[in-house]
TIPA-949802 format. One line per 5 residues: number of its first residue (from 1); their letters; for each residue x, y, z of C-alpha. Coordinates in steps of 0.05 Angstrom, whole numbers, plus 32768, in hexadecimal, padded with zeros to 4 digits. Layout:
N
NUM	a	X:Y:Z  ...
***
This chain:
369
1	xxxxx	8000:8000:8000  8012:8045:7FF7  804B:805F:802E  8036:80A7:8036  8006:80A7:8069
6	xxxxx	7FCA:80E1:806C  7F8B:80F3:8078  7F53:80CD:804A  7F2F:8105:801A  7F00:80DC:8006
11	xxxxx	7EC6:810E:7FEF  7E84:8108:8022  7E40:8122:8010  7E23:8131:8059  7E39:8175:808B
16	xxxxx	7E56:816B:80C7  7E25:8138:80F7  7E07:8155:8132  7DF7:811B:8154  7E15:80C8:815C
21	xxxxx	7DE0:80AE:812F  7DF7:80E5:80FB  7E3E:80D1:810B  7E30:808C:80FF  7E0E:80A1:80BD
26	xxxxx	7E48:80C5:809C  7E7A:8087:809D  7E3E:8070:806A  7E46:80B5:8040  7E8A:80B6:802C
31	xxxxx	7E96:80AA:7FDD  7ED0:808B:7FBA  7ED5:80AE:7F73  7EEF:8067:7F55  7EE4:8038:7F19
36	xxxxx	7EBB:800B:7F27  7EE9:7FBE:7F45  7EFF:7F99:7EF9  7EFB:7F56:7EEC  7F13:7F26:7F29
41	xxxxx	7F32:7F6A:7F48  7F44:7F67:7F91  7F26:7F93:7FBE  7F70:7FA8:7FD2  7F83:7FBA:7F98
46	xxxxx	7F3D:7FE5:7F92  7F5C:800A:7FDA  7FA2:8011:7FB6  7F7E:803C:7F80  7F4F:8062:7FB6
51	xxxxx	7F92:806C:7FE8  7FAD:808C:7F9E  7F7C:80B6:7F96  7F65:80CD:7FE7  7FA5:80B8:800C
56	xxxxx	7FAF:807B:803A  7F86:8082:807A  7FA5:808B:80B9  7FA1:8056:80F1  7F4F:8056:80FB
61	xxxxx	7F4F:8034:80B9  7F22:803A:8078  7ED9:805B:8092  7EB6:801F:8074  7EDC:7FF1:809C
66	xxxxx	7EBE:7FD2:80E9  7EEF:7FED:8120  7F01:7FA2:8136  7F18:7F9B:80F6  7F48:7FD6:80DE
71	xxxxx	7F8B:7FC7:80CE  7F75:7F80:80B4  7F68:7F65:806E  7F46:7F91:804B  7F33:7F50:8013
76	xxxxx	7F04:7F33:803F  7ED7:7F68:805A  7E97:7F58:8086  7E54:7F56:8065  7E4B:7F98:8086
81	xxxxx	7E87:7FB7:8070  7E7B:7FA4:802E  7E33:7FC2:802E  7E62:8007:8041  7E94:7FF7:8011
86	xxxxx	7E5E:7FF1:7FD6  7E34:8033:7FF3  7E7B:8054:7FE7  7E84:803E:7FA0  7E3E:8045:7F90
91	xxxxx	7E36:8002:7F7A  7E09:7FCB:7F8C  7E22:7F9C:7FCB  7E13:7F5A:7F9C  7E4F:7F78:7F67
96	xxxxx	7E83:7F81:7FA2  7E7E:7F36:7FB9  7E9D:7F16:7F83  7ED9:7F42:7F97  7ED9:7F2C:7FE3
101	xxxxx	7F24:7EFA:7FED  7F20:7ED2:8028  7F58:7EBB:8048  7F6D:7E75:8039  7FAC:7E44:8042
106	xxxxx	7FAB:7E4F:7FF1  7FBC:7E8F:7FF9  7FF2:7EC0:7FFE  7FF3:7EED:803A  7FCE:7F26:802F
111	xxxxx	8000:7F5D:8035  8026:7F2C:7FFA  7FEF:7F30:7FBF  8015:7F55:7F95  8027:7F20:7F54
116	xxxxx	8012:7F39:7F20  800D:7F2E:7EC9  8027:7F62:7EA2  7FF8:7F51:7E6C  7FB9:7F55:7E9C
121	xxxxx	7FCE:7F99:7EA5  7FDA:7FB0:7E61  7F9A:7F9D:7E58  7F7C:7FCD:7E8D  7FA7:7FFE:7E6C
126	xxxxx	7F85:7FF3:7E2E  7F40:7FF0:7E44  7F4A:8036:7E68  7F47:8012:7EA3  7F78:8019:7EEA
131	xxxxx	7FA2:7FDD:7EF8  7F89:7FA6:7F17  7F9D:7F70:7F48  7F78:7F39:7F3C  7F63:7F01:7F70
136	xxxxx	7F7B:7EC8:7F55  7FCC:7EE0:7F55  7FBE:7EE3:7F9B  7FC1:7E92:7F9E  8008:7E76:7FB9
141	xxxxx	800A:7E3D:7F7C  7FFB:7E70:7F4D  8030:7E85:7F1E  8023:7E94:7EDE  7FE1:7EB8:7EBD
146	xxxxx	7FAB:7E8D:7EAB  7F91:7EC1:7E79  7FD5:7ECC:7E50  8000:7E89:7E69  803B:7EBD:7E78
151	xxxxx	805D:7EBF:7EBF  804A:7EEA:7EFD  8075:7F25:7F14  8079:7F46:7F48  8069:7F91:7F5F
156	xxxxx	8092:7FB3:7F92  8063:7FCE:7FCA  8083:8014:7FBE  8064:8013:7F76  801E:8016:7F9A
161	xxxxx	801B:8062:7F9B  8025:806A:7F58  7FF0:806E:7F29  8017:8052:7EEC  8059:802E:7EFD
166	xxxxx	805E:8012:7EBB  804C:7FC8:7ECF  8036:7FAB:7E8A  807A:7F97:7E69  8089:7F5D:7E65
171	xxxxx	80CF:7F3E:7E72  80F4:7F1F:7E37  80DD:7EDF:7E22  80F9:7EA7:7E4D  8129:7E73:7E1E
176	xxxxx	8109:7E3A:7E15  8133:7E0F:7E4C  8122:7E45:7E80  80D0:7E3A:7E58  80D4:7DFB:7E72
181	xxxxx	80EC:7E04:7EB9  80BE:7E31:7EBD  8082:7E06:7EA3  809B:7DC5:7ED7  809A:7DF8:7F0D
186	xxxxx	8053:7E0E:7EFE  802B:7DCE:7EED  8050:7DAD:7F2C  8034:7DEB:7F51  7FF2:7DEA:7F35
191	xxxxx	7FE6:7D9C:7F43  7FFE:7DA2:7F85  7FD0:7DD1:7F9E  7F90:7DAB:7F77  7FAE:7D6E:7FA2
196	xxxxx	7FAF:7D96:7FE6  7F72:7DC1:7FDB  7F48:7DA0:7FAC  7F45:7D65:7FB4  7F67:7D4D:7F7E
201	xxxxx	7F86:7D08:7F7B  7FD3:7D03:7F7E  7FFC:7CE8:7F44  8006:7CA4:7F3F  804D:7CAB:7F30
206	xxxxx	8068:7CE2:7F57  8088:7CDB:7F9F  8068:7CDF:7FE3  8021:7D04:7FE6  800B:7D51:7FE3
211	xxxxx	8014:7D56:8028  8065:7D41:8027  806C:7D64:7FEB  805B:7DB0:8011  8086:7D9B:804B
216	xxxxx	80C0:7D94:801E  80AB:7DCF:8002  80AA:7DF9:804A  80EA:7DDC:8059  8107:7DF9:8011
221	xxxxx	80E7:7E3F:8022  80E2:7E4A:8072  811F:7E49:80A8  810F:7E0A:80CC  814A:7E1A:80FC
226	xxxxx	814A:7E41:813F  816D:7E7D:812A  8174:7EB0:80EC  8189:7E80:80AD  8180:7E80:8065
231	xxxxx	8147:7E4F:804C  8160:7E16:8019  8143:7E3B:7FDB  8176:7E70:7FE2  81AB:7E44:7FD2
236	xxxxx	8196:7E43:7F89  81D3:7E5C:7F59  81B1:7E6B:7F25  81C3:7E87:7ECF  81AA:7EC8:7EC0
241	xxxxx	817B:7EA9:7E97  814E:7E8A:7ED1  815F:7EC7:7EFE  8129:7EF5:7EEA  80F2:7EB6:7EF2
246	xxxxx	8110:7E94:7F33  813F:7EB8:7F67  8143:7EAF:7FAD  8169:7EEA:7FDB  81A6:7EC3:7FF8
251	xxxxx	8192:7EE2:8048  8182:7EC8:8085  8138:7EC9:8096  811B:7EC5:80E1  8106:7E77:80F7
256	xxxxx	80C2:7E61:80E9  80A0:7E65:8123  8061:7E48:8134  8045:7E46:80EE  806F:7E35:80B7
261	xxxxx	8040:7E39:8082  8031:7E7F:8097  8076:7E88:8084  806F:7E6D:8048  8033:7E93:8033
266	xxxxx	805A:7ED9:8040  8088:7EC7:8000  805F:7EF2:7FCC  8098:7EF6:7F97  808A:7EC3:7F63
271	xxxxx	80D3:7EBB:7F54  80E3:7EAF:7F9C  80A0:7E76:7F9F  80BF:7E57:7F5B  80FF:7E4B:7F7A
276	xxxxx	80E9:7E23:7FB6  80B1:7E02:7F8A  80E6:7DEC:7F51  810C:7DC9:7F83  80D3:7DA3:7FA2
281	xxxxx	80B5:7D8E:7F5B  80FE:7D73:7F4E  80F0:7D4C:7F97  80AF:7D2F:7F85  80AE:7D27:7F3A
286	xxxxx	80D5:7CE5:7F1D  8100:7CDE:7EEB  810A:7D25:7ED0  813C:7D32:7E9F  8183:7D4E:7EC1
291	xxxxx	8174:7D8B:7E93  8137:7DA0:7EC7  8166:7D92:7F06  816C:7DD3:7F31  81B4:7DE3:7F2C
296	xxxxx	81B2:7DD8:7F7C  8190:7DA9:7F9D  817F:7DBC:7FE0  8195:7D76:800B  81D5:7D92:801F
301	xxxxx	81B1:7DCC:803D  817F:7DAB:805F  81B7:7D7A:807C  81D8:7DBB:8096  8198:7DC9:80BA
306	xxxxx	8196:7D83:80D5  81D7:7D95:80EB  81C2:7DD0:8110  818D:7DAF:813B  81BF:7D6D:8152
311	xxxxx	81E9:7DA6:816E  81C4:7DD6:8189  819B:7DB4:81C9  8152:7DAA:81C1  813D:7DD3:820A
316	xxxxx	815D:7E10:81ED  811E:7E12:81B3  80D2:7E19:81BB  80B5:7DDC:81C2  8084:7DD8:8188
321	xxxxx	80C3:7DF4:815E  80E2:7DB5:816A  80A3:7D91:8158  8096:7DAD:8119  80E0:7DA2:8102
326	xxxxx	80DA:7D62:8110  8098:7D55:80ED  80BB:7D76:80B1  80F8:7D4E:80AF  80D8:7D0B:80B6
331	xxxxx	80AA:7D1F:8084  80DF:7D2E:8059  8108:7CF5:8063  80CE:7CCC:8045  80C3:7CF3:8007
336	xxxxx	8115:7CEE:7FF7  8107:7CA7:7FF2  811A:7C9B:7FA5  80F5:7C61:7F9E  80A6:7C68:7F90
341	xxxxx	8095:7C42:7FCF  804F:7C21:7FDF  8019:7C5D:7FDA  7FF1:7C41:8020  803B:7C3B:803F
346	xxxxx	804C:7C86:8037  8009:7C9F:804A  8009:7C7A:8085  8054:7C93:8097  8043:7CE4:8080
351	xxxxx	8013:7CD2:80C0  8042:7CBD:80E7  804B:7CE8:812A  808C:7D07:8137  80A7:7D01:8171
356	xxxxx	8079:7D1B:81A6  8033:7D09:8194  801A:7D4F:8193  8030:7D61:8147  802C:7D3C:8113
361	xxxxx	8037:7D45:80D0  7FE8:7D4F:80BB  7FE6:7D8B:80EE  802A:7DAD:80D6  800A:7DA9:808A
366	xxxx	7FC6:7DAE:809E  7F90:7DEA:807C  7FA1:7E14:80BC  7FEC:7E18:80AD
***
């Protein structure tokens, strides 16, 4: 969102209340001057362009939003801060819901939405229309357009005060052996989160299950250790070729906490999610050819973090800490089997409790993190 902070000027058609009722009334008065939410826009994205255009409000938060609620997601609005929302636009309630994001495990964090196609947004340009975040960028497995079949970038947050950053070029063309990284990455990405969220039944001829699959994929992206460390994916060395489509920042990030897939879900950059993603497809998917092999493979790394939990004495971390590393190692251990071992056989160990019965691996990759 936009850094300045300011008074809102959003235009209001009443005079100064006299009384609480009338006070109460005015929050419902205010206008917002905007084009109307485009196709699949997010109702950040629809603040971005009001914050533009009135300022960003200060700490009591937008006027159509509930007190208990300022300062949180501004994608998921109440039913009756949407009725205040769509009294501000001017536009019927029923239009504004198809715009309402609720949070899910699918998702990126909210303060993260910020992939974007350059194509989409030529296309607003085109149409006369403001840029546009759409909703479905905001998914984690989500990495290339589904309009235009090009990859996501990524805006920088301090672009959001400006009303034309030039967003809609495209890079150049990716060669065709980074094409078809690039395409592994994203059909291994889109048929793992069918498998996790939809339901969708895991392939017959790929390692482990879903569920192993994202905790190999935590351990590539989040600092499973007890102190500041870099994650696996930033040991990448990568050609300039792939480094405009998958980076990682070589720098040590905090531990993960109580929530590793939290962590996860605050990596917005779709180079950064590629990285850690490449080298879990390359984990889970047989027999690729040696021209698809990351040019690191992250076992040494994740050794090294082994390493760093045989010396470091278990009483000196949080308990649950210790719990969820050890949920994601064993976890891991199973899907680095090369072999394609009996299906019932690995479901039944990715169940398997670690060792205090308290955490187990279902929990760490459960829905709720």
């Amino acid at each position: 969102m936009n850094q300045h902070k300011g008074t809102s000027h959003a235009p209001s058609d009443i005079h100064s209340p006299t009384t609480q009722d009338e006070q109460k009334c005015e929050k419902f008065s205010y206008r917002w001057w905007l084009t109307a939410p485009g196709s699949d826009e997010t109702l950040r994205s629809l603040t971005e362009r009001a914050d533009r255009l009135y300022g960003v409000p200060g700490d009591d938060g937008y006027v159509w939003q509930a007190s208990e609620n300022r300062g949180k997601d501004v994608d998921a609005p109440s039913s009756i801060e949407l009725l205040r929302l769509s009294r501000m636009l001017g536009m019927p309630v029923q239009q504004l819901v198809a715009h309402r994001l609720h949070d899910h495990p699918a998702l990126l964090h909210p303060g993260e939405r910020r992939a974007y196609c350059p194509r989409c947004i030529r296309d607003d340009q085109v149409s006369g229309r403001p840029r546009a975040f759409r909703r479905a960028w905001a998914r984690f497995f989500l990495l290339s357009c589904q309009k235009h079949d090009v990859p996501l970038q990524w805006a920088e947050p301090r672009l959001a005060s400006i009303a034309d950053p030039n967003l809609n070029q495209d890079l150049k063309p990716p060669e065709a052996g980074v094409l078809e990284v690039l395409d592994l990455v994203h059909t291994f990405a889109q048929t793992l989160e069918a498998c996790l969220w939809r339901k969708h039944a895991w392939p017959s001829n790929w390692r482990g299950t879903a569920h192993l699959a994202r905790a190999f994929l935590i351990r590539c992206l989040v600092n499973v250790t007890g102190e500041y460390a870099a994650p696996a994916a930033a040991q990448l060395w990568l050609s300039p070729a792939l480094r405009p489509w998958i980076t990682f920042p070589l720098k040590p990030i905090p531990s993960m906490g109580r929530n590793p897939w939290d962590c996860v879900r605050r990596v917005g950059r779709p180079a950064w999610r590629r990285a850690a993603l490449w080298l879990t497809a390359w984990q889970v998917v047989p027999k690729l050819p040696k021209r698809l092999r990351p040019p690191t493979i992250p076992e040494d790394y994740l050794d090294a973090g082994d390493s760093w939990w045989e010396q470091t004495p278990r009483t000196l971390q949080p308990h649950q800490l210790t719990l969820l590393y050890t949920a994601l190692k064993t976890s891991c251990q199973v899907l680095s089997n090369e072999t394609l071992p009996d299906r019932s056989r690995l479901i039944a160990s990715s169940r398997t409790r670690s060792s205090s019965p308290s955490v187990d691996i279902d929990q760490l990759t459960s829905s709720n993190g």
